[in-house]
N, C-alpha and C positions, 0 to 999 in steps of 0.2 A: 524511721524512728528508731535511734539506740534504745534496747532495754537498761532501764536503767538498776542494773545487780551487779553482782560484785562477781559475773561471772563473764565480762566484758573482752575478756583474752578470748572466749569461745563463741564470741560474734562475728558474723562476717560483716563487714561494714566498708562503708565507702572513707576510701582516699582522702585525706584534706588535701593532698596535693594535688589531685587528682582534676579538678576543678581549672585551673590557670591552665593543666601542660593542656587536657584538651579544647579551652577555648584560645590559646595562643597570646595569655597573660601571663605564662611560666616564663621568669628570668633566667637567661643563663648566662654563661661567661661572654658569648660571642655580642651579647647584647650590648654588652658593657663599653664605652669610652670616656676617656680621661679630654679633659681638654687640651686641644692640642698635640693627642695623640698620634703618632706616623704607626705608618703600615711598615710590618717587616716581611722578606718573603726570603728566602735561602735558594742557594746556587747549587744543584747536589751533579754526583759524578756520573758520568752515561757510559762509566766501566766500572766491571767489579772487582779490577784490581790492575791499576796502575802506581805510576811514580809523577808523583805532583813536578815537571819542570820548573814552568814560571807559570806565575798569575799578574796580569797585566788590567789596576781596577779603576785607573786615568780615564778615564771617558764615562764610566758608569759615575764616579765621583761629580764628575763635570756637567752631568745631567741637570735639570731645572728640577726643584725639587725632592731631589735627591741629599740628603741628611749625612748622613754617615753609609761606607762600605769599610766591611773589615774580611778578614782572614786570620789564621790562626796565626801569623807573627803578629798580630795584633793583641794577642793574647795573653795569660799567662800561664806555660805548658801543664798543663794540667789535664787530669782524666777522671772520670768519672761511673758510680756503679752501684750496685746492690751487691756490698758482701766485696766484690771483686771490680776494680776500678781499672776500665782495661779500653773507656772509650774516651776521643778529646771530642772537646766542644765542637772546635770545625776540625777537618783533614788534615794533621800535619804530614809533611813528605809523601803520605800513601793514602792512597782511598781502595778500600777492601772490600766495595759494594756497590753497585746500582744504588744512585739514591743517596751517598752518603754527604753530611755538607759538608759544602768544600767554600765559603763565601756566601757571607748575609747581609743584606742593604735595607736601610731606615727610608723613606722617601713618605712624601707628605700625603700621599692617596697609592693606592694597591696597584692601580695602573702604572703609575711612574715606579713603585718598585719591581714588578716585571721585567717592565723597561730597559732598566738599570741593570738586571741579570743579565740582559743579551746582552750587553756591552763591555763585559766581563770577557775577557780573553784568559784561557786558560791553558796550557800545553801540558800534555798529557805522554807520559812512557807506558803504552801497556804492558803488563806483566802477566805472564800466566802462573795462575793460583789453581785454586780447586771448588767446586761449588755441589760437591760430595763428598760428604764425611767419609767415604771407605776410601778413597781416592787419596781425601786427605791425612788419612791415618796411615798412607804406607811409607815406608822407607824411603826416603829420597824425595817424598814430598817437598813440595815449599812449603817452609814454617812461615806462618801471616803472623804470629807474632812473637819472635827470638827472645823480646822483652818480658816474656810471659811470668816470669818469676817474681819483675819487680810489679807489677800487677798486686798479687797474692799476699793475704796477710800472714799464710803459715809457710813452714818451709819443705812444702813438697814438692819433689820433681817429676813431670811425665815423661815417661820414657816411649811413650809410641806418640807419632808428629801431631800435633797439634789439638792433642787432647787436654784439653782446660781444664776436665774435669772429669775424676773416676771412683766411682763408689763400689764396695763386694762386702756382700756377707752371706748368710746361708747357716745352716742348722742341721743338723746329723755329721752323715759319711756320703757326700756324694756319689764317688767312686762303687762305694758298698751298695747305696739302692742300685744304681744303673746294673750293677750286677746280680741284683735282686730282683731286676725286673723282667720279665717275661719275655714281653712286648716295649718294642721303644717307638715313641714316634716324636718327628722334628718336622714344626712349619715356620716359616718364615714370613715378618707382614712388614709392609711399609707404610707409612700417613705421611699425609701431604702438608705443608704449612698454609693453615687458616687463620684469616681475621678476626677479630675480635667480633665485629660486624655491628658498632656501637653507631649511632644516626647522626650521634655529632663529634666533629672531626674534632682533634685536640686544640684548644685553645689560649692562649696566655698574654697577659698586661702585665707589664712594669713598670714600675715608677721609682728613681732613687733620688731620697730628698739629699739636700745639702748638707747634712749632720751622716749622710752614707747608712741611711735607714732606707730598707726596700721593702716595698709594698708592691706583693703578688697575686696577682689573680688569676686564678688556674681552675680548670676542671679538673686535678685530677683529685681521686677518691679517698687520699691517705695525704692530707693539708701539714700533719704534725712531722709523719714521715717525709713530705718535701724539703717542709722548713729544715728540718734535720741535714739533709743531702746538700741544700743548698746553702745552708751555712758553712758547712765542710768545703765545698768546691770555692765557694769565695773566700774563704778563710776569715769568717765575720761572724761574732758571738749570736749565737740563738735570738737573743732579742734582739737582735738591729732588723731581722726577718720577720715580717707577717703576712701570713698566707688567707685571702679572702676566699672563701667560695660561697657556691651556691647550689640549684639545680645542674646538674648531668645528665647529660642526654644519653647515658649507656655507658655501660662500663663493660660487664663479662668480662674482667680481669686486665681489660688494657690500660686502664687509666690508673697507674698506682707509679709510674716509673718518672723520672725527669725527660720532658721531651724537648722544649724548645723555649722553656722559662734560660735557659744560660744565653740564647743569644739574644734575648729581650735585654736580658739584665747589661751583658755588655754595647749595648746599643743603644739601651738609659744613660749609659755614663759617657759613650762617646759624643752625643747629643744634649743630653741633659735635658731631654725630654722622656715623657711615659715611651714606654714602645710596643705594640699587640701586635698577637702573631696566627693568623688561623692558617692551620695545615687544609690541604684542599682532600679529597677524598680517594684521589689519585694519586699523593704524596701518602697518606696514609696505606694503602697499597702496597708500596714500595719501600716505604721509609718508616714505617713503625713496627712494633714487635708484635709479630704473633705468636701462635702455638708455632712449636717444632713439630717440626718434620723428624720422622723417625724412622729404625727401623729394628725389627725386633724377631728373635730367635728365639722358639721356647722349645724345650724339648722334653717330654714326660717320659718317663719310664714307668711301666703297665704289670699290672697282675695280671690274669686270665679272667678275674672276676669283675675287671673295671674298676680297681682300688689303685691311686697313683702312689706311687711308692719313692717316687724320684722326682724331680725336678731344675733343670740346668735352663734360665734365664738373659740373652744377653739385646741389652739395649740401648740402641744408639741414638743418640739424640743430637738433631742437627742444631748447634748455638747459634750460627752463624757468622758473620762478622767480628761483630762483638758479646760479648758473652754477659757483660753485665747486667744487663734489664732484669734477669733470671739467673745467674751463674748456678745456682742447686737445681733446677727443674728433675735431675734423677734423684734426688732423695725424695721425693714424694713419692715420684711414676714407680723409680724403679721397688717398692714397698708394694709393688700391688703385682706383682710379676706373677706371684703366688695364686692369685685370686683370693676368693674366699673358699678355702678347700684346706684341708689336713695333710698336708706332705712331708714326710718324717725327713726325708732328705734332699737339702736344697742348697743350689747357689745361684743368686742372682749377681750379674756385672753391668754396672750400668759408667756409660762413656757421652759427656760432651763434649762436641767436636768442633774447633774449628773451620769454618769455610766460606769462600768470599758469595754470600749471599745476606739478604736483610738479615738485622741481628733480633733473633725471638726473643721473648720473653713470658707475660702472663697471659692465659686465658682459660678460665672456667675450670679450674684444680689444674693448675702445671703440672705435665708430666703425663697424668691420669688417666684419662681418658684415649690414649693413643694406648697406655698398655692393657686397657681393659677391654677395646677393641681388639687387640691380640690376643689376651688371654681368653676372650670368652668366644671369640673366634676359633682359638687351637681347642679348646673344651668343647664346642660343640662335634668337630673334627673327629676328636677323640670317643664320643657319645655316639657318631655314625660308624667309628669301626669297629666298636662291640656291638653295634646291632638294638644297641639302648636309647629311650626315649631321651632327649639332652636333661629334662626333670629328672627321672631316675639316677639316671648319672650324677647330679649335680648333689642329690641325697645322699648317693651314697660313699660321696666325698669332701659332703660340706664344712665347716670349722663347727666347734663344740665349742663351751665354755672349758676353760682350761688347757684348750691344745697349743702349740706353742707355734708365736708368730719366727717370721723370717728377721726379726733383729732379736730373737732368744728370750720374747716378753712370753707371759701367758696371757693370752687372750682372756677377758674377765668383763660379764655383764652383757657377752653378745646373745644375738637373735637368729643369728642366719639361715636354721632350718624354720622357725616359724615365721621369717621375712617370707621365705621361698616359700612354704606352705600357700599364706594368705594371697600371696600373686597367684600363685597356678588357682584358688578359688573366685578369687576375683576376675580373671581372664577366664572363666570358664574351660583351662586347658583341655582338660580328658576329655568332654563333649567339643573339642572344635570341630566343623565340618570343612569340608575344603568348599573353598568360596572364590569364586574370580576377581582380582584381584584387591584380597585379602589374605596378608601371612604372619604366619602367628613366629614368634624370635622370643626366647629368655636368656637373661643375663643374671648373673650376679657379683657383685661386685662388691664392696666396703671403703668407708671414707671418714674419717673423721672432721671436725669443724676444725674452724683454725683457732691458734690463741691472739694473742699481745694483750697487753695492756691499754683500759680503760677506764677511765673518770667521770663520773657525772655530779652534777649539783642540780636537784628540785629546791624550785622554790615556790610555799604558799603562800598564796595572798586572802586579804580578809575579805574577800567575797568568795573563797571558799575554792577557785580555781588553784590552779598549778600550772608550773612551766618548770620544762626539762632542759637544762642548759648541758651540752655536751657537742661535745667533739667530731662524730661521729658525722658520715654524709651520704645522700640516699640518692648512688644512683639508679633509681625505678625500681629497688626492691619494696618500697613499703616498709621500710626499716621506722623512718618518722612514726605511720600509724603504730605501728606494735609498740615502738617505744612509751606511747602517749594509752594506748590498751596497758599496759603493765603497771603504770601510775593510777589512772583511771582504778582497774581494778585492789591495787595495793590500799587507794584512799575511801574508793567506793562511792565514786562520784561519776556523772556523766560525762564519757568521753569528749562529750566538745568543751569540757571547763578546761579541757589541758592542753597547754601549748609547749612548741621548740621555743627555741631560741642556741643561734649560733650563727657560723656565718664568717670567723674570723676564727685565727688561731691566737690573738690578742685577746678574745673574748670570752673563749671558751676553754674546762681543763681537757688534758690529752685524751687522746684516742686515736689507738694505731690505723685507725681506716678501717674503709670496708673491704669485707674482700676475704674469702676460703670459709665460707656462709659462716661466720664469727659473731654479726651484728648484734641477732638475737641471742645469743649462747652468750656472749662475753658482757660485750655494752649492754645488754639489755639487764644482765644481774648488777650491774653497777647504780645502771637508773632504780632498779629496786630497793637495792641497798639504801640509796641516797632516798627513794623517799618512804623506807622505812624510819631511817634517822630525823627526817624530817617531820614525821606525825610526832614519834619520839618528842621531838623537841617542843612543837604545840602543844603534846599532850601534860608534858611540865608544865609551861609556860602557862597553861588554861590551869592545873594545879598549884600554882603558886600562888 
């Protein structure tokens, strides 16, 4: 039973979605067909870096049910990205990945498009590349991509091979702490590239009518930001685009990027039928972005007392392939180099690199978490050569309000010694006992939400309910419930009088997606906003 007070934000209550995903009534994209829909399935390369010979697609064309086979002369050369447009739709001339596609076929059921793959004759030059950033940063390297300039939309040049992308800044006199410092010490860590590890694979339907209106159905988590990417790469006004969604089955930051809506779309037009496309869980494996792989250099310079006085940073982040999906992943990561700790002199360098391996992109704060596992890795390092508890340590170097962050900001409004307080009493630290296997680990770390823009529209109806029309899409965060808690509470009515509604980028106003735990913080002031205006305007309209 909801209480029904106008303090509805601080109930814990059950899911309205909640309901369908566990009884197996939850829609989601893979559910979905068009009539007359074909199955699409992609040809990808079983080297990470060759020279495309010939493609020979006469027999797989000639297949029984078999629709359409293209390749990227089928194409219009084009590339695609976030920020930085540096991948084509299929392989031209070179394939710089296990997995990359290289040729995609329409056929009337998913077994004849298989089929039709094997019949695809391909000739291949391999090439040796690098599938190690340090390897691939040195002199004489192969550069994977010469082109890399016209890529970019500023006009910066790398000068070490095959760096995409390079961030530096830092605060004080570096030279001057390290000479200030007592004690120096330097570790070195590596992370490995992980999956997102979302339950349902990426999936996408298109449809393009005769007036060259396309209608998308996709799971990914940012519908406004697709339409956006995919108006650009077709070069077709925002409104000819509409992106439908629904339920997702997981996101953790992978489903935000364009994955395989460009060969539906070209595969709608060569047919002139809808076209869906589900990646298998093995193609996602291989062929979608994850976190980077890293590796990371921090080096502290020491008082006697266990006060850091220094600090020198450097972070390499594997892009892979392609760099698009993520081209910044260092301007988040490399912001945390620092930790949460007061270090009067610093410099962090953060480098994306190049290399014929899957091209990363989002997962779960890009960047972040690979250098916080460094950092609070090298801190506790540091806490066992002075002989100090890692708590101690971490006191008596934590941030204050007012100390100055690593882009030259003042820190303003933070918590970090009564963060770190309320853990060590909550874990019970100073009484832990030693226990067979149980261990007790503290970190500290700092993160801000994300921003973009968002829209919403409530609207009341005269039996007294409401409906949240917005943009916004929930995958398994509980973003719906809060949104409908915040209305709820703003009108001071019972939670179940309030409904969604969305479902369509036709239907609903913008919102940048979910994703960098934004939902609540951004969308969620907007649904307030809108139904403050909205009682506003009842409460005229009841005074007129």
């Amino acid at each position: 039973m909801i209480k029904l007070d106008t303090n509805s934000i601080g109930l814990s209550v059950s899911r309205e979605e909640a309901w369908g995903k566990v009884t197996g009534g939850a829609v989601y994209t893979s559910d979905l067909k068009l009539p007359g829909c074909l199955e699409a399935k992609i040809l990808r390369s079983p080297y990470p870096y060759a020279r495309i010979v010939k493609i020979d697609t006469r027999r797989a064309k000639e297949l029984p049910g078999v629709k359409a086979v293209i390749t990227a002369q089928d194409l219009p050369n084009q590339r695609y990205g976030n920020g930085l447009q540096d991948q084509p739709v299929l392989a031209r001339e070179l394939v710089r990945f296990v997995g990359e596609r290289v040729a995609a076929v329409a056929a009337d059921d998913v077994d004849t498009a298989l089929e039709a793959l094997g019949l695809i004759q391909v000739d291949y030059e391999e090439l040796s590349g690098s599938t190690d950033p340090l390897e691939a940063m040195k002199q004489g390297a192969t550069i994977l991509h010469p082109e890399l300039n016209t890529y970019r939309k500023d006009d910066r040049v790398m000068f070490i091979p095959n760096v995409v992308d390079y961030v530096t800044f830092g605060i004080g006199d570096l030279e001057a702490g390290f000479a200030q410092a007592e004690l120096i010490y330097e570790h070195t860590f590596r992370t490995q590239v992980v999956h997102s590890g979302y339950l349902e694979p990426h999936v996408c339907m298109v449809e393009v009518g005769s007036d060259k209106e396309v209608k998308v159905w996709s799971n990914n988590k940012a519908p406004f930001e697709l339409r956006g990417k995919l108006a650009k790469l077709f070069s077709l006004p925002v409104f000819k685009i509409e992106v439908i969604y629904g339920n997702i089955g997981g996101d953790f930051g992978g489903k935000g990027t364009i994955m395989d809506e460009p060969i539906c779309y070209y595969l709608a037009i060569a047919t002139r039928k809808p076209v869906r496309l589900t990646m298998t869980m093995e193609e996602e494996l291989f062929a979608a972005n994850p976190r980077h792989a890293t590796m990371i250099t921090v080096k502290s310079g020491m008082l006697k007392d266990g006060t850091i006085v220094a600090r020198h940073a450097k972070v390499i982040f594997d892009a892979g392939a392609y760099a698009g999906a993520n081209s910044h992943p260092i301007v988040g990561g490399i912001r945390r180099a620092l930790g949460a700790y007061r270090i009067p002199h610093t410099r962090i360098d953060g480098y994306a690199v190049y290399t014929n391996t899957v091209p990363a992109g989002h997962c779960r704060a890009p960047g972040d978490p690979q250098v916080y596992f460094a950092v609070e890795s090298h801190t506790d390092m540091l806490a066992h050569a002075f002989g100090l508890d890692p708590v101690e340590f971490r006191r008596r170097n934590v941030l204050h309000p007012g100390d100055i962050s690593p882009s030259d900001l003042k820190w303003e409004g933070i918590n970090a010694l009564q963060v770190l307080e309320l853990a060590v009493k909550k874990a019970n630290w100073d009484n832990r006992q030693k226990t067979a296997n149980v261990g007790y680990g503290i970190a500290l770390t700092e993160r801000s939400s994300g921003l973009g823009g968002s829209a919403a529209t409530v609207m009341l109806h005269a039996d007294g309910s409401a409906t949240v029309v917005s943009g916004f899409t929930d995958p398994g965060t509980g973003s719906s419930t809060v949104l409908r808690q915040i209305v709820a509470c703003e009108l001071e009515i019972p939670l179940a009088k309030v409904g969604i509604a969305g479902g369509s980028t036709a239907l609903v106003p913008y919102d940048n997606g979910s994703g960098s735990s934004r939902v609540t913080h951004v969308t969620g002031h907007a649904v307030r906003q809108a139904t403050q205006d909205a009682l506003s305007q009842a409460k005229q309209l009841a005074a007129a």
